[in-house]
N, C-alpha and C positions, 0 to 999 in steps of 0.2 A: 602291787597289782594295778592292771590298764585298765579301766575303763573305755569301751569304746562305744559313742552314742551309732545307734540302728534307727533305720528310717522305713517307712512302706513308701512302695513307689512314690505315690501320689505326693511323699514327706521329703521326697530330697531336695536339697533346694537348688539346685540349679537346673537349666535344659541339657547341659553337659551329662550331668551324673545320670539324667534317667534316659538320656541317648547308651549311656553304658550300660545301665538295667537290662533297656530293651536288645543291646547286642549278645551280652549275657545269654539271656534268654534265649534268641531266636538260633544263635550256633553251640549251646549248651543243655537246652532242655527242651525244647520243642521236637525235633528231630524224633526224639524218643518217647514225649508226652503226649504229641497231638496223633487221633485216632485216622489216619491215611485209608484207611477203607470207609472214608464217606465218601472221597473222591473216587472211588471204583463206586459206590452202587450210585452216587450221580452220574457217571458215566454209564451202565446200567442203565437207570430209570431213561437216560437221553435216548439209548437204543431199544429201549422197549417201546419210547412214544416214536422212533424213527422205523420200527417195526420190525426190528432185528429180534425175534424170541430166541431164548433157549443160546446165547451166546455169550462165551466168558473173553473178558475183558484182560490184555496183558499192557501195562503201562507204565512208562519211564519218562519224567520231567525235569532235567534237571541242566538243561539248556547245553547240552553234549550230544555230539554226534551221531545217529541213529535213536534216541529219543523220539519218542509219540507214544501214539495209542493205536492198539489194534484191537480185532476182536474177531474169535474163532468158533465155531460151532455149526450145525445142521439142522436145516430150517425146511420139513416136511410140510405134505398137500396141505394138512388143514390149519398149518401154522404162517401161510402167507398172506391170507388176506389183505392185511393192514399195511401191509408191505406192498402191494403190488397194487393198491390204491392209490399210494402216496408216486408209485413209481410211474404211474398210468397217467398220472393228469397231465392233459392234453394229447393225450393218445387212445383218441375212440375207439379203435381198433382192438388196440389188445385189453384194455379196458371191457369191451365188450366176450370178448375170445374167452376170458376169463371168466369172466364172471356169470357171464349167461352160458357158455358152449363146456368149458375144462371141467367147471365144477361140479356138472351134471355126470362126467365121464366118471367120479372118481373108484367106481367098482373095476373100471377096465382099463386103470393107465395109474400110475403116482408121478409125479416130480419131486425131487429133491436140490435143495440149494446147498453148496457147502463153502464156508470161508475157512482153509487151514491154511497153516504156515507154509511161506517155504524156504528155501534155502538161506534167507535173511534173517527168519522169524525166530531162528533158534539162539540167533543172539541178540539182537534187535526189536524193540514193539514202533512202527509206525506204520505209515498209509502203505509203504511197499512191501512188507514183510508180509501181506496175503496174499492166496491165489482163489479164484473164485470159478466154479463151475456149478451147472445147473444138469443134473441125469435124468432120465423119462423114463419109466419101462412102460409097454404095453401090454395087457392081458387078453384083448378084445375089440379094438377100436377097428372101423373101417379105413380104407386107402386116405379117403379126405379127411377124417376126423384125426389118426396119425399125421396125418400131414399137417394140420392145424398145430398140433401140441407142440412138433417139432418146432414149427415158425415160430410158436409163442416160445418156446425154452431157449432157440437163439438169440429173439431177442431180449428177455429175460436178461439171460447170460451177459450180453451186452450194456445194459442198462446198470446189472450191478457192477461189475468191469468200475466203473466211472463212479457209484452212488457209495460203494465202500471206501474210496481212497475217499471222496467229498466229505463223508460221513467222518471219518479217519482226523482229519486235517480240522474239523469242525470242533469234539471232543479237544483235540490236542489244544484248538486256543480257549477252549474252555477252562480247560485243566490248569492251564499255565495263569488264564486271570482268578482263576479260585486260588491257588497257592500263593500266588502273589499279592492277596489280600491276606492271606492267613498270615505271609511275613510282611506285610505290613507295619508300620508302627501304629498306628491305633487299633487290630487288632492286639499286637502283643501288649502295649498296653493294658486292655481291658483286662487281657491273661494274666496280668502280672497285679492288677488288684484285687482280681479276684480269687487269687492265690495267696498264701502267705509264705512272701517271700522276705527280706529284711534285706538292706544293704548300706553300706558305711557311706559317709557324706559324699564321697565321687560316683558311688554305685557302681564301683568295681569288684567289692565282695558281696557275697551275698548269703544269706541264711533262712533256709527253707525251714520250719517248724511247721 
């Protein structure tokens, strides 16, 4: 019968062996161990403080062609505030149109914002795989006060046009330095001691218990 001596990471003795540990690991178990929807609700959380509500997140990192991040959904009257604050600075104008004139309207007018796929988006997630429109209805408004919403909805329209794909591209190098710390060596490291793992003096096999 073999005896064969077993080591925990931190036990093999060379930098060789636990260079082998950590490759093990990072194209053998992680892929399938580490929980990838923390990176979707950080992406999330990033779109909720950029003021995108109510919108789901489609995402693919893995440094191949058409890769990124998109995000699709509809963002009603009393869900843009915070969005169209962050969008307004330095624009008095509709800053004001908004907030002191549209909002007052909202029994006799809604706006709606929508970011959905298009003809990229169904195979693809990044900055171009959305299209972005902004719709108005009127129930009651006068000739100038219609004519206000309108100015604001085009520009609107425009503004997101630009702050989706910025937003887009923003996420995607997020994404890429968050995974790129997760394959790291010192995170997998840490992974790998605080797991129980075992592996023979090169750190080529290994024995999960």
């Amino acid at each position: 019968m073999k005896l064969m001596n077993v080591y925990e990471y931190e036990e093999l003795p060379t930098e060789a062996a636990k260079q082998n540990a950590r490759e093990w690991y990072r194209y053998n178990i992680q892929p399938d161990r580490y929980d990838w929807s923390i990176i979707t609700e950080m992406f999330q959380d990033e779109l909720v403080d950029a003021g995108y509500l109510e919108t789901k997140v489609s995402w693919s990192l893995g440094y191949c062609q058409g890769d990124g991040v998109a995000f699709y959904g509809k963002m009603s009257f009393w869900q843009l505030d915070s969005l169209i604050a962050r969008l307004s600075i330095g624009n008095k104008e509709m800053r004001h149109l908004w907030f002191k004139k549209i909002k007052k309207w909202s029994d006799y007018c809604s706006i709606d914002i929508w970011i959905e796929r298009n003809a990229f988006g169904h195979r693809y997630s990044h900055f171009n795989t959305m299209d972005v429109s902004v719709d108005t209805a009127v129930y009651g408004l006068n000739k100038a006060q219609e004519n206000n919403l309108i100015r604001f909805a085009t520009w609107l329209e425009g503004v997101l046009q630009h702050d989706v794909r910025s937003v887009s591209k923003q996420l995607e190098h997020l994404g890429y330095k968050e995974i790129e710390y997760i394959k790291s060596d010192p995170f997998i490291a840490e992974e790998l001691m605080a797991g129980a793992y075992f592996f023979n003096a090169d750190g080529r096999t290994s024995i999960a218990v």
